[in-house]
Backbone as a printed PyTorch tensor [residue, N CA C, xyz], in Angstrom:
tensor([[[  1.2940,   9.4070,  -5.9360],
         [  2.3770,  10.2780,  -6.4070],
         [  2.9190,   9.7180,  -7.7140]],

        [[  2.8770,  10.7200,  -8.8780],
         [  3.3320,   9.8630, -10.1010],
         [  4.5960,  11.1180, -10.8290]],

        [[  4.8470,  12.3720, -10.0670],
         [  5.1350,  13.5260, -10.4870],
         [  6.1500,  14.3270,  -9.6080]],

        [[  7.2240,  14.6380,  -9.9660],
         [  7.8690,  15.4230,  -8.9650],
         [  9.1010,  15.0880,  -9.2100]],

        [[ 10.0330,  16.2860,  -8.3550],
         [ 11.4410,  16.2730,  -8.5650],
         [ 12.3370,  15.1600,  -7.6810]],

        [[ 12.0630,  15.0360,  -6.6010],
         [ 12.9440,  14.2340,  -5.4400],
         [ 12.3550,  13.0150,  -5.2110]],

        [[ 12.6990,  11.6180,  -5.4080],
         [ 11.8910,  10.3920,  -4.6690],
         [ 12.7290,  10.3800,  -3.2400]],

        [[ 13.5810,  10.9920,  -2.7130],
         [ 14.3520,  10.7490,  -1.7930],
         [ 14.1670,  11.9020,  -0.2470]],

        [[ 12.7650,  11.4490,   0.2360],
         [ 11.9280,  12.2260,   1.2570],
         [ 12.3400,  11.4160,   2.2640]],

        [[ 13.3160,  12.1500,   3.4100],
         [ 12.7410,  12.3250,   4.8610],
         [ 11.5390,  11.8220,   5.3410]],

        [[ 11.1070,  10.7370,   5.8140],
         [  9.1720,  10.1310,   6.5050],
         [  9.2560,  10.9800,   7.1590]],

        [[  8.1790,  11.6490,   7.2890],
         [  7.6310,  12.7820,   8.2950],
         [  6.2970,  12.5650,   9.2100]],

        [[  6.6740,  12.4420,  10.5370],
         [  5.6070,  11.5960,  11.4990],
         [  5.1980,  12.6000,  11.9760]],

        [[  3.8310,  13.1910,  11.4520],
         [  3.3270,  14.0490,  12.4630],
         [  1.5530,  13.1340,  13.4090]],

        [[  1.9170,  11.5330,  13.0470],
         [  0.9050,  11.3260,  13.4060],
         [  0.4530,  10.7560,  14.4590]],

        [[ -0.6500,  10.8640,  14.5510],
         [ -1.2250,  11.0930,  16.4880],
         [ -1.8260,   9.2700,  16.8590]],

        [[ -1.4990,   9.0520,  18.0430],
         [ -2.5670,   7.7280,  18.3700],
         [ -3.3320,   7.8920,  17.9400]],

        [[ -3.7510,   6.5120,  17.4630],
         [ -5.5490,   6.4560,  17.1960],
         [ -5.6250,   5.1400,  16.1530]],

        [[ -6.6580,   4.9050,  15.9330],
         [ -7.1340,   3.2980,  14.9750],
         [ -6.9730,   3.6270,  14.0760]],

        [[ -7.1760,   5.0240,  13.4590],
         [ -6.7760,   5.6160,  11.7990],
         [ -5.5960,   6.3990,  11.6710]],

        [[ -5.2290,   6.2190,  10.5540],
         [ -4.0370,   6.4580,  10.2160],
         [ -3.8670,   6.8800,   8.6640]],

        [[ -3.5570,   8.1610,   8.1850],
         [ -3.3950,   9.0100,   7.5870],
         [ -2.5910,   8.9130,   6.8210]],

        [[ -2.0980,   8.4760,   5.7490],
         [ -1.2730,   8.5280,   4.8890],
         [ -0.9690,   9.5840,   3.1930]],

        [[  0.0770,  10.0720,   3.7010],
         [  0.5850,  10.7300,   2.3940],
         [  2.0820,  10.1480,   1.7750]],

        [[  2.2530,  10.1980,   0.3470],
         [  3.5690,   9.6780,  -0.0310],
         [  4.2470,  11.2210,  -0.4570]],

        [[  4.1990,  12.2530,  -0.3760],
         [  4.7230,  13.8930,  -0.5060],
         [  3.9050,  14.7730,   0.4610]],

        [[  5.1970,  15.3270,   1.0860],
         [  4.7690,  16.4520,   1.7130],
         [  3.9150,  17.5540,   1.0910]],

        [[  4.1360,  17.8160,  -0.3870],
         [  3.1740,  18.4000,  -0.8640],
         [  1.4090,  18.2120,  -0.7830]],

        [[  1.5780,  17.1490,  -0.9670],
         [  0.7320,  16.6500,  -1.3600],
         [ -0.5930,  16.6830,   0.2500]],

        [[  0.1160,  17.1930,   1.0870],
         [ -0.5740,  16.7830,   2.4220],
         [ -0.3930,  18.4050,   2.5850]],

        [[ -0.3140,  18.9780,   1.9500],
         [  0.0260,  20.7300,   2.2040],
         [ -1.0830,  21.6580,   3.0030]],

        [[ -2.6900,  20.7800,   2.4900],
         [ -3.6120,  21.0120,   3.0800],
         [ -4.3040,  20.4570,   4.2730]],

        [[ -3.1300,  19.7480,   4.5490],
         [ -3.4150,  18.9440,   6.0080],
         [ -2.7720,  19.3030,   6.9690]],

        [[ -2.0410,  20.3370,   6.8910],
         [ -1.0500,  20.8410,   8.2500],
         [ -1.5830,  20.7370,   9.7220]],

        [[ -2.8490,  20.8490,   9.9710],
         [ -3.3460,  20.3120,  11.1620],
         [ -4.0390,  18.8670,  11.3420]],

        [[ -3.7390,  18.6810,  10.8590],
         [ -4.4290,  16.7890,  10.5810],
         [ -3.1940,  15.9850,  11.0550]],

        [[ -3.4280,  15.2250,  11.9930],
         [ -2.2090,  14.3560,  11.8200],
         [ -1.9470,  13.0340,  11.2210]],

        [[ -0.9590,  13.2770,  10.6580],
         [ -0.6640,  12.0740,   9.2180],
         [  1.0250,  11.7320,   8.8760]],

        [[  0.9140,  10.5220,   8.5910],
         [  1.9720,  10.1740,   8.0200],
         [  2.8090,  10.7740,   6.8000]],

        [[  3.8630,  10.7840,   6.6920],
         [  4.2700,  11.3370,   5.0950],
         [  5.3550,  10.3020,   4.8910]],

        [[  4.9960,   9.3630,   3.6660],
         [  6.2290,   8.1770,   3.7500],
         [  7.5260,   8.3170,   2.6260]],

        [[  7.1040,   9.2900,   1.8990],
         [  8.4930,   9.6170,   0.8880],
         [  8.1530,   8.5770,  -0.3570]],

        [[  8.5020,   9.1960,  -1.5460],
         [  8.0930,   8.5850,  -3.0610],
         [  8.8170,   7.1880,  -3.0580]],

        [[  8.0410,   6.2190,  -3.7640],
         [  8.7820,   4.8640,  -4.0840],
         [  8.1110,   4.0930,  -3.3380]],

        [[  8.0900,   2.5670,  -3.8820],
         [  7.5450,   1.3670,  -3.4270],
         [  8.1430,   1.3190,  -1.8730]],

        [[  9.2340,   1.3250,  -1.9120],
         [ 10.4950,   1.0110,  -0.5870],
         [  9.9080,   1.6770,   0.3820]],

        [[ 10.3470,   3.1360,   0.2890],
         [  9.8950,   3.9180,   0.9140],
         [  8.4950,   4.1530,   1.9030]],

        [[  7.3510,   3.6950,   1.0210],
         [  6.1760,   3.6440,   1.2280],
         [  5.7920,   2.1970,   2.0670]],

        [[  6.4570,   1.1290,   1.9080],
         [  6.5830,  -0.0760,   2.8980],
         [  7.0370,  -0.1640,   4.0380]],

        [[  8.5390,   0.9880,   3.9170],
         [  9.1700,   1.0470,   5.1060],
         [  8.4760,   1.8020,   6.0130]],

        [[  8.4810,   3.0130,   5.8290],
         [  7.6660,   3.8810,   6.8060],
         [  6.1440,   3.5490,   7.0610]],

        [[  5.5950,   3.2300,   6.4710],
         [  4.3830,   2.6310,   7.1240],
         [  4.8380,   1.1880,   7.9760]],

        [[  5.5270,   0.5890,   7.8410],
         [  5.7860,  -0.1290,   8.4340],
         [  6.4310,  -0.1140,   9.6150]],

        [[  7.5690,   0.7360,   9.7060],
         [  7.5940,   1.4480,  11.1040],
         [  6.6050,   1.8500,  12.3470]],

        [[  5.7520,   3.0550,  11.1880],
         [  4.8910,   3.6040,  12.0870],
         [  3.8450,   2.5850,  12.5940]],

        [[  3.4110,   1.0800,  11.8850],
         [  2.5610,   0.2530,  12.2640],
         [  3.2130,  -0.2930,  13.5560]],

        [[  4.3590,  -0.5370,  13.1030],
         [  4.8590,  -1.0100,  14.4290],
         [  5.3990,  -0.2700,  16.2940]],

        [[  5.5330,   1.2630,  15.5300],
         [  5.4860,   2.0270,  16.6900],
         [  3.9680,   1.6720,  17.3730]],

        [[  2.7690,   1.6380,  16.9550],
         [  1.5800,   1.5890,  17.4720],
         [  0.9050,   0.4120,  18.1780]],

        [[  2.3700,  -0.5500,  17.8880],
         [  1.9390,  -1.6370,  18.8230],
         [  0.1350,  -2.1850,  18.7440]],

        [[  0.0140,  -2.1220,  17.1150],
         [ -1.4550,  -2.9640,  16.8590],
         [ -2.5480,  -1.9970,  17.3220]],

        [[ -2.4520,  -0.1500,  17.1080],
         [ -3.5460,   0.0770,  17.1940],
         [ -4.1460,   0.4620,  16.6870]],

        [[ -2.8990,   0.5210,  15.3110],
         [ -3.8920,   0.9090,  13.9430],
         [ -4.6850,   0.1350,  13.4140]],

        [[ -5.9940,   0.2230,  12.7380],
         [ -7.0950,  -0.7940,  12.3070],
         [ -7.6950,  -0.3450,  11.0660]],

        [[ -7.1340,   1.1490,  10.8070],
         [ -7.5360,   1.1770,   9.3820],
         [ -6.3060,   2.5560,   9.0070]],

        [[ -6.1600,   2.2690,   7.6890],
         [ -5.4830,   3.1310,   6.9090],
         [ -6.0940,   3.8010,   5.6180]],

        [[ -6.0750,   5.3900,   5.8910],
         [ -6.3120,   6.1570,   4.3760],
         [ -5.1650,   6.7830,   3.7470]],

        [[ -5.3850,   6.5080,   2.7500],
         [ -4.0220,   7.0310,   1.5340],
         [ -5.0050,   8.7780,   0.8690]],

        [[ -4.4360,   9.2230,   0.8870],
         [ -4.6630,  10.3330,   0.0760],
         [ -3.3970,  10.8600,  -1.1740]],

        [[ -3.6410,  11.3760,  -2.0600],
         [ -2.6820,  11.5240,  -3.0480],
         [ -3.2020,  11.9510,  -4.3570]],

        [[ -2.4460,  12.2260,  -5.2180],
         [ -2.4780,  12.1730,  -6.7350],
         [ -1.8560,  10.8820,  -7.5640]],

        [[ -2.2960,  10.9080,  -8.3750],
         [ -1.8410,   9.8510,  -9.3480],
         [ -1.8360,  10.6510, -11.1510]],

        [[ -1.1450,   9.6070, -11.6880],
         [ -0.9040,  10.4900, -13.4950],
         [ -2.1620,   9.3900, -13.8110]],

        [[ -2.8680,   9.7930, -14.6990],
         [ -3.7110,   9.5910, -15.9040],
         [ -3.1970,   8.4880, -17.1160]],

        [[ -3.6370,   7.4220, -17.0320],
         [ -2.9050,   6.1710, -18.3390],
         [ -4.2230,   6.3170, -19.2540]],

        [[ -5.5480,   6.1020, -18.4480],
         [ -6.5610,   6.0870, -19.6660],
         [ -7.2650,   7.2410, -19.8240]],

        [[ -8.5540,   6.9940, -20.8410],
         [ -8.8740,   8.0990, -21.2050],
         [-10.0480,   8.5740, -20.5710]],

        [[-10.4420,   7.6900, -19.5720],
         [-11.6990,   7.9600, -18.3120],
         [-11.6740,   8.5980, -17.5220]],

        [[-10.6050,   8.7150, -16.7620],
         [-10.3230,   9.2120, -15.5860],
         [-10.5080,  11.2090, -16.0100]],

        [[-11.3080,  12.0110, -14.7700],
         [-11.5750,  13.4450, -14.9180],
         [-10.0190,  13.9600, -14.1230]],

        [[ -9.9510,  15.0400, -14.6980],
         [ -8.7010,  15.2770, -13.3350],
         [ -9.0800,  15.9740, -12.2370]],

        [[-10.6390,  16.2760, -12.5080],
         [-11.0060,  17.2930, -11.3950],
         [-11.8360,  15.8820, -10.2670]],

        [[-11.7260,  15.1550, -10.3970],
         [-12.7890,  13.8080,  -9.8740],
         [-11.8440,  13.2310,  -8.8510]],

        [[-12.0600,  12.5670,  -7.4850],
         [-11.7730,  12.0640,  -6.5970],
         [-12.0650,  10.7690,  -6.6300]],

        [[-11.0650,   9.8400,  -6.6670],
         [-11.5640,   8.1600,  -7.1520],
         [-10.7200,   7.5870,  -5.9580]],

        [[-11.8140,   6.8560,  -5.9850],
         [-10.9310,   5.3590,  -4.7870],
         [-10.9650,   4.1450,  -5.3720]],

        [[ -9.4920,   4.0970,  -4.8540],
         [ -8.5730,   2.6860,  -5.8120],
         [ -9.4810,   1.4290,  -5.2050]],

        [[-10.0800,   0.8110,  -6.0640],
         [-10.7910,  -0.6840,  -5.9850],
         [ -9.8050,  -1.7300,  -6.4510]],

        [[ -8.7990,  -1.6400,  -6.7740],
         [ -7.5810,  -2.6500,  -7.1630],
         [ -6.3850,  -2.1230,  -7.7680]],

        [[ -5.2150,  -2.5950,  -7.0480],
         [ -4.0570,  -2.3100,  -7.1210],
         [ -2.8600,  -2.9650,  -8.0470]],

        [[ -2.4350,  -3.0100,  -9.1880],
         [ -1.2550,  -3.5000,  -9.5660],
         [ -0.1200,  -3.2730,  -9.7570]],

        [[  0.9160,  -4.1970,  -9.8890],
         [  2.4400,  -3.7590, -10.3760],
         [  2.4550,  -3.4350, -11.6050]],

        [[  3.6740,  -2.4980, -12.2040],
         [  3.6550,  -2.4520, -14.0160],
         [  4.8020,  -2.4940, -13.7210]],

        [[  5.9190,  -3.0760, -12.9440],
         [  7.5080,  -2.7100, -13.1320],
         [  7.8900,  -4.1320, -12.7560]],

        [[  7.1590,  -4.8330, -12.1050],
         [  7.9720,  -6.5060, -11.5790],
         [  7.5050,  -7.4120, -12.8110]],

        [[  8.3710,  -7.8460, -13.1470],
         [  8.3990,  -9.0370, -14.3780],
         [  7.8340, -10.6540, -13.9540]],

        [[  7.6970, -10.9840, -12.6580],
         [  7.2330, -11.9620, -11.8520],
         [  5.7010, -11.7220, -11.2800]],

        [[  4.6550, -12.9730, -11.7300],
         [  3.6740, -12.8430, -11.3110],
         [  3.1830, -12.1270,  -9.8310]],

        [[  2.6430, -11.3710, -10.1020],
         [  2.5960, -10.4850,  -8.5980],
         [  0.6520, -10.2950,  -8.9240]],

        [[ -0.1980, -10.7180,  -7.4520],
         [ -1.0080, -10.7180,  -7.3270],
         [ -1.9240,  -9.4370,  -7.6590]],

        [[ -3.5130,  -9.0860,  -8.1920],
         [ -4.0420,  -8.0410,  -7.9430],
         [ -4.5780,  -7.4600,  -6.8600]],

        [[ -4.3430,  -6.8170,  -5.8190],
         [ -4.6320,  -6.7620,  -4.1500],
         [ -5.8760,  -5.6140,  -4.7440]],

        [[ -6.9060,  -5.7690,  -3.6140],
         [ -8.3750,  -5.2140,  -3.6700],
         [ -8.3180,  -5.0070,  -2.4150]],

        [[ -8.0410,  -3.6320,  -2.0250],
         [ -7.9390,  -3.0310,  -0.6460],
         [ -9.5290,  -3.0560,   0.0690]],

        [[ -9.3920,  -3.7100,   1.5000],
         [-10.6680,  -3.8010,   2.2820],
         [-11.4880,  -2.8280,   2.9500]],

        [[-12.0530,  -1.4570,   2.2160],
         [-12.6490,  -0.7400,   3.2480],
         [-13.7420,  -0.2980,   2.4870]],

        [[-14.9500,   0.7490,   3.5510],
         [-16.1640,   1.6770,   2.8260],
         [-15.7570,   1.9490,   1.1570]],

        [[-17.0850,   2.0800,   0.3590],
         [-17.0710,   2.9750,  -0.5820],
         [-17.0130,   3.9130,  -0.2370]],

        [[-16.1610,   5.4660,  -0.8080],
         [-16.6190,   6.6800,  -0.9590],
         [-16.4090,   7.0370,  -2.1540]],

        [[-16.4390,   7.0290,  -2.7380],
         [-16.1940,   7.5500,  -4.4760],
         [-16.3270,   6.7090,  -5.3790]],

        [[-15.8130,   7.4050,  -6.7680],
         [-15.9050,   5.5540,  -7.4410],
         [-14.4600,   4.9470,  -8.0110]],

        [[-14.6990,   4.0690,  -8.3640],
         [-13.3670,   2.9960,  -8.2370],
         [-12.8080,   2.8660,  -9.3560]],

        [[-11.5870,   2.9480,  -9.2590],
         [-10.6370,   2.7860, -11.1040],
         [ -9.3140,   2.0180, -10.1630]],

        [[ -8.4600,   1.1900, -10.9760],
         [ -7.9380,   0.3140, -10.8540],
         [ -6.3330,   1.5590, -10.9160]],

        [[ -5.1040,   1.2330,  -9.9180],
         [ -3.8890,   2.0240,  -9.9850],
         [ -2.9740,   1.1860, -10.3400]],

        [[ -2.0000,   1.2790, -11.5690],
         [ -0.9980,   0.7330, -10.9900],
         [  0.7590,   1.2360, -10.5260]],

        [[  0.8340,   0.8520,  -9.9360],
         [  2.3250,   1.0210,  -8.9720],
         [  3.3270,   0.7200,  -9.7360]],

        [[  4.4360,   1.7540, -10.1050],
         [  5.6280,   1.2660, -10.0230],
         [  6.6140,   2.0030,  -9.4910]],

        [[  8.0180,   1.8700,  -9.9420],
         [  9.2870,   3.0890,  -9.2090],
         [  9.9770,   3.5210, -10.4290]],

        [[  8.9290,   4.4070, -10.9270],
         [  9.4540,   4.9320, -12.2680],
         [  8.7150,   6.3040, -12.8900]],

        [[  8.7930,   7.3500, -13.3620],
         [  7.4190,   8.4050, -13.7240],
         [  7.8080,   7.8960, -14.9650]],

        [[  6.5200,   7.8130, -15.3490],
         [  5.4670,   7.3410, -16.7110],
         [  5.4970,   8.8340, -17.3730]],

        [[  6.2250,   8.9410, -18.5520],
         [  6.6370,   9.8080, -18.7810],
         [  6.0010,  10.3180, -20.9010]],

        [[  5.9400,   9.1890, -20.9970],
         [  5.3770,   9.0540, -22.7990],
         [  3.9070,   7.8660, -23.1370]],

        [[  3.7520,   8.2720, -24.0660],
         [  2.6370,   7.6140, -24.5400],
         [  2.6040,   6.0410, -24.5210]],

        [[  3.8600,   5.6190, -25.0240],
         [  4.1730,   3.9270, -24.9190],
         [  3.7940,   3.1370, -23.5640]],

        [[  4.7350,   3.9860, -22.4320],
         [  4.8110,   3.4200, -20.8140],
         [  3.3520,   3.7040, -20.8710]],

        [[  2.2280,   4.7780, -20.8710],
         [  0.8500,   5.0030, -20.4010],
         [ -0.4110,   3.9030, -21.0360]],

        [[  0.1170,   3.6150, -22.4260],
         [ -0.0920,   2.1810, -23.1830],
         [ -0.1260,   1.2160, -22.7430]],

        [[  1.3130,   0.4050, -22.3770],
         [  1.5770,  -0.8140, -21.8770],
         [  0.8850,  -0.8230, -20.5260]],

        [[  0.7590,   0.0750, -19.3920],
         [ -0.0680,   0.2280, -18.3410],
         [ -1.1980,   0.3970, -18.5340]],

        [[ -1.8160,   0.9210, -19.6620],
         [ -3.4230,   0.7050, -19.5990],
         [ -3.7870,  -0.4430, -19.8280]],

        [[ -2.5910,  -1.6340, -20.6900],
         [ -3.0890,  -2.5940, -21.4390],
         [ -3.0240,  -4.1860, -19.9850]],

        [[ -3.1520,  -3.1850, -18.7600],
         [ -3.0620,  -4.2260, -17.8070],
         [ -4.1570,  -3.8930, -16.9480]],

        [[ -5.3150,  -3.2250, -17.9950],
         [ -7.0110,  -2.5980, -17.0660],
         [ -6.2720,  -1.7720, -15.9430]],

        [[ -5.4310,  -0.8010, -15.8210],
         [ -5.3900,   0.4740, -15.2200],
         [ -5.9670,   2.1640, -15.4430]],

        [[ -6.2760,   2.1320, -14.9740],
         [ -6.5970,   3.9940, -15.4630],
         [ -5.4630,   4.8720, -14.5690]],

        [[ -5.2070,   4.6750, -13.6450],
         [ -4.0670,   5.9570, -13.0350],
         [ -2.8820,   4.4490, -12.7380]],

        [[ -1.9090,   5.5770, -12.7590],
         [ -0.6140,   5.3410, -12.2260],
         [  0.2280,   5.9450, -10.9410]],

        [[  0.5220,   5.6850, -10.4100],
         [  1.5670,   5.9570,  -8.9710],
         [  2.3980,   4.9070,  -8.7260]],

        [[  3.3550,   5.7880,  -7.5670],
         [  4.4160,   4.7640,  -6.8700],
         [  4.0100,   4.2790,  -5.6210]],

        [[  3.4150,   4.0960,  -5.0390],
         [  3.4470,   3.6400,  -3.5160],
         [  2.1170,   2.5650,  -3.1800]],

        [[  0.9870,   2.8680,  -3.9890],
         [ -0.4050,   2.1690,  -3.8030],
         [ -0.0300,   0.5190,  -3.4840]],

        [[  0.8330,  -0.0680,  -4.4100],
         [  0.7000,  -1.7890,  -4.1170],
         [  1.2340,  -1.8560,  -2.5770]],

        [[  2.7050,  -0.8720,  -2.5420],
         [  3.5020,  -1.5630,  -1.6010],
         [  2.5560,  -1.3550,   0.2630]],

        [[  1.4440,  -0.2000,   0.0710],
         [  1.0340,  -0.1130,   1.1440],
         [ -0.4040,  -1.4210,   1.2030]],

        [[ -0.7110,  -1.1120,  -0.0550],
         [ -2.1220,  -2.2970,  -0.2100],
         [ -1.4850,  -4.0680,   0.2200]],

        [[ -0.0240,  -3.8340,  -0.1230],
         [  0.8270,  -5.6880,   0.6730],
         [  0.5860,  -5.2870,   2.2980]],

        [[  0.9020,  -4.4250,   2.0780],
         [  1.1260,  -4.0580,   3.6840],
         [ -0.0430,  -4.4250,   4.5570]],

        [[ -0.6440,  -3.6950,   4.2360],
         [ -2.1970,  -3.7720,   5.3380],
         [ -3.3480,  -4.9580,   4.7340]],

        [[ -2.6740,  -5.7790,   3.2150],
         [ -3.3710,  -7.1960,   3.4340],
         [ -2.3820,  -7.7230,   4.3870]],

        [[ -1.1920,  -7.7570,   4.1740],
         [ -0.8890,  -8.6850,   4.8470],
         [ -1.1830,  -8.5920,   6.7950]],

        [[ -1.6450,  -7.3690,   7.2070],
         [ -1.9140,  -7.1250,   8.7510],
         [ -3.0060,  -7.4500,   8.7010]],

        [[ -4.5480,  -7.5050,   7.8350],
         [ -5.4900,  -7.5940,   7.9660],
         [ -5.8950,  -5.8740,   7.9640]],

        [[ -5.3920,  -5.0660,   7.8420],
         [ -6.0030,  -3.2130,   8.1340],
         [ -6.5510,  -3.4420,   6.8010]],

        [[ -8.0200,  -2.4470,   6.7120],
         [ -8.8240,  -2.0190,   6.5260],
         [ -8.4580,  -0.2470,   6.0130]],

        [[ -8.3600,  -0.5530,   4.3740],
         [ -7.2000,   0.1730,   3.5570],
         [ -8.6990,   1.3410,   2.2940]],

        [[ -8.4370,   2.5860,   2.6410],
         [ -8.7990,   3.1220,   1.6320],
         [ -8.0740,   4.0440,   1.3390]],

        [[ -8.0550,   3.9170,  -0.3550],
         [ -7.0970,   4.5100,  -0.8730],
         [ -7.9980,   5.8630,  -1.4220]],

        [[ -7.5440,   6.6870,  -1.9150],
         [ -8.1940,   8.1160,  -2.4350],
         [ -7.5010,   8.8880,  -3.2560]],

        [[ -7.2750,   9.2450,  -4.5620],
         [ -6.7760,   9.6140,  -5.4630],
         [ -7.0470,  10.4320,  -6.5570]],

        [[ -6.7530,  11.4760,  -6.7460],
         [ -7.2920,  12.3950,  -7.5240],
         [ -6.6520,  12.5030,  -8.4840]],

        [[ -6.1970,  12.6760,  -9.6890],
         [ -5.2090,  12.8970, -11.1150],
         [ -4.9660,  14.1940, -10.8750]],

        [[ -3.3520,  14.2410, -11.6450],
         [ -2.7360,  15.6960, -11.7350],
         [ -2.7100,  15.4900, -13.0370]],

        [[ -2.3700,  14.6940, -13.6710],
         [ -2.0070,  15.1390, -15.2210],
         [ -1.7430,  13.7350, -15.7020]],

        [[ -1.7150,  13.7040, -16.9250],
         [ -1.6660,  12.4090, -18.2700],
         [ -0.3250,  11.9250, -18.0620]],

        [[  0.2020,  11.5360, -16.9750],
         [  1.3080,  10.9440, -16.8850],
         [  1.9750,  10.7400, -18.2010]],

        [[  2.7920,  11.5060, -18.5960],
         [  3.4570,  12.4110, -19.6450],
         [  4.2140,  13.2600, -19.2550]],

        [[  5.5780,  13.5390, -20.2900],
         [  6.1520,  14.7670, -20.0610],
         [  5.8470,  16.6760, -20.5180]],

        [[  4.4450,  16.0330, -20.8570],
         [  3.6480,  17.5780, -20.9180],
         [  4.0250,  18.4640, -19.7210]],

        [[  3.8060,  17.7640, -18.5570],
         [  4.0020,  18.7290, -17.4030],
         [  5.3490,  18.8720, -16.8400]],

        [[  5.1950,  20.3850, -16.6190],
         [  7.1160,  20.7180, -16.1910],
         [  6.7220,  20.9150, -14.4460]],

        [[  8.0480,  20.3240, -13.5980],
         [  8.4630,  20.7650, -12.8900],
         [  8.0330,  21.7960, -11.5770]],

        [[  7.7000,  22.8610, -12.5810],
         [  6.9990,  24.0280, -12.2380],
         [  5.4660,  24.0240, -12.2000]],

        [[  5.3810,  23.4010, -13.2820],
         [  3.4250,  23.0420, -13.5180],
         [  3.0970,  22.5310, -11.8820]],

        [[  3.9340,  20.9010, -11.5770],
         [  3.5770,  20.4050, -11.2650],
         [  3.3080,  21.2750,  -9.5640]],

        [[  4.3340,  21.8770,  -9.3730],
         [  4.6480,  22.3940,  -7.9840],
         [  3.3770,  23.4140,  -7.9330]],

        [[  2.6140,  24.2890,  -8.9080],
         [  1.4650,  24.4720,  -8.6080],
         [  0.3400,  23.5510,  -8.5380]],

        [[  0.4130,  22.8600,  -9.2400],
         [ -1.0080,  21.5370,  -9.8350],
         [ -1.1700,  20.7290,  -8.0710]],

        [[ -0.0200,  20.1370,  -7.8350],
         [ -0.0040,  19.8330,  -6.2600],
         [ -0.6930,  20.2440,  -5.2680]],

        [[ -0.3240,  21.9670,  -4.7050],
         [ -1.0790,  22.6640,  -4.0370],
         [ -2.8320,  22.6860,  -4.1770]],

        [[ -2.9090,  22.5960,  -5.3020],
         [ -4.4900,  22.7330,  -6.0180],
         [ -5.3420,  21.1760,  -5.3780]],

        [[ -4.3120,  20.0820,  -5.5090],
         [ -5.0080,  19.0300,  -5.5690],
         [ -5.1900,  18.7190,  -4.1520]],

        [[ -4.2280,  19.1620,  -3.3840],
         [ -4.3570,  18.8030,  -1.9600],
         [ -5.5320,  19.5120,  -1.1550]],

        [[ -5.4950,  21.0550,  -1.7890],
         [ -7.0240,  21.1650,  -1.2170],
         [ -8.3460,  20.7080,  -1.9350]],

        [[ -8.2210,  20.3110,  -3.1370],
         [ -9.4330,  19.6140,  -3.3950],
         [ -9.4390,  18.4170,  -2.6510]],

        [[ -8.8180,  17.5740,  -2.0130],
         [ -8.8830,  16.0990,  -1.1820],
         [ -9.2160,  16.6570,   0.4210]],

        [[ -8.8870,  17.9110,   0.4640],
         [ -9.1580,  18.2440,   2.0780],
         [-10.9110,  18.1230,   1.5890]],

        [[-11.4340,  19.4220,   0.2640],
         [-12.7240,  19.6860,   0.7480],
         [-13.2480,  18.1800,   0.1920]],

        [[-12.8430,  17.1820,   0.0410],
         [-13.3900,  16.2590,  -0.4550],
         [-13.5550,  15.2740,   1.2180]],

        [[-12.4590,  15.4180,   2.0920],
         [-12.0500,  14.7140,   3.1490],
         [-12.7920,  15.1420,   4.0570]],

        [[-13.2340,  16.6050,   4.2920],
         [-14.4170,  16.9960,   5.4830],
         [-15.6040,  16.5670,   5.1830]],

        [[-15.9950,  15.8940,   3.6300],
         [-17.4730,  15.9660,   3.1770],
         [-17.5660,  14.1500,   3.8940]],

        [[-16.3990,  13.8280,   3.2630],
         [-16.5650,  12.0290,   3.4400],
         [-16.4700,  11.4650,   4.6430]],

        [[-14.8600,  12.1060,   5.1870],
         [-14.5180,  11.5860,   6.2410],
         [-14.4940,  12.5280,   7.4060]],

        [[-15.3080,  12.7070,   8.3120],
         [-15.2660,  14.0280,   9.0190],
         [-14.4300,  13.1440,  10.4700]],

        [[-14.1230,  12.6450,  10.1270],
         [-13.8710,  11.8020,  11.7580],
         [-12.1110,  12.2220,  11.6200]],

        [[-12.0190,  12.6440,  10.6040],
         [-10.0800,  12.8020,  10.4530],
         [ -9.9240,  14.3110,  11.2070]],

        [[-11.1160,  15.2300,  11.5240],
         [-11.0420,  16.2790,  11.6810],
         [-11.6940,  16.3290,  13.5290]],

        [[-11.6750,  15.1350,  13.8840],
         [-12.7400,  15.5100,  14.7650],
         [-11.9610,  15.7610,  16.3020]]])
């Protein structure tokens, strides 16, 4: 999630026992998952620690792997927006204190570009700069704080991320509230091809 009006979401638990575990950081964004059951943890680092962290702990250790699904904004000039990438390494761009690069533990399915995390939308050319100039191609809020999370449990973390837009203030408001809808069903038909076990 790098786009949108509210960081201040309600977690929304619609998710079911089981070893996998479903993650979205916007309800939008999971729009095409209404029968899937999944987490929704609300925009921001905080946010995205807390509620997964809850729900790990409602499960009393029976989660064993976690998927992120989402959008992210665009810093470099590689990334397609129509392309489905899984995050191979995670960084901060907002903590001023050495903070580690976490390399989430699970399958390939796509290919890999580096995210980084902060609690801020990347909004001009400068911020998309200084974040590329730390080997990132997309930007979001939530990727590090869940990638601490499930190193630090040992879960078995894939992330999945598709671009909405050049993290910029090109896009309004309105753009975005369609661009959303669009992207969530491209990650569903991307999610029955890869992962059919979320459906089963």
């Amino acid at each position: 999630m790098q786009h949108g009006e509210s960081t201040a979401e309600t977690p929304q638990r619609t998710a079911a026992p089981g070893s996998t575990l479903l993650v979205f950081a916007h309800r939008d964004e999971a729009s095409a998952f209404s029968d899937v059951p999944h987490l929704v943890t609300g925009v921001g680092k905080v946010n995205a620690a807390v509620s997964l962290a809850g729900e790990l702990a409602s499960r009393a250790g029976a989660v064993s792997r976690v998927i992120v699904l989402g959008t992210a904004g665009v810093v470099d000039d590689g990334p397609d927006l129509d392309t489905v990438y899984q995050i191979g390494a995670v960084k901060q761009h907002d903590f001023s204190l050495p903070s580690p690069t976490i390399e989430p533990r699970g399958p390939v399915l796509a290919p890999k570009l580096t995210v980084a995390t902060g609690d801020v939308f990347v909004q001009d050319d400068a911020q998309r700069a200084r974040i590329a100039e730390l080997g990132a191609e997309l930007v979001d809020m939530e990727s590090y704080a869940i990638a601490a999370l499930c190193a630090r449990f040992d879960l078995e973390l894939v992330i999945l991320k598709v671009p909405s837009d050049f993290a910029d203030s090109s896009t309004t408001d309105e753009e975005w509230d369609t661009i959303v809808f669009r992207k969530s069903e491209q990650l569903r038909t991307f999610a029955e091809a890869e992962l059919p076990e979320l459906f089963a």
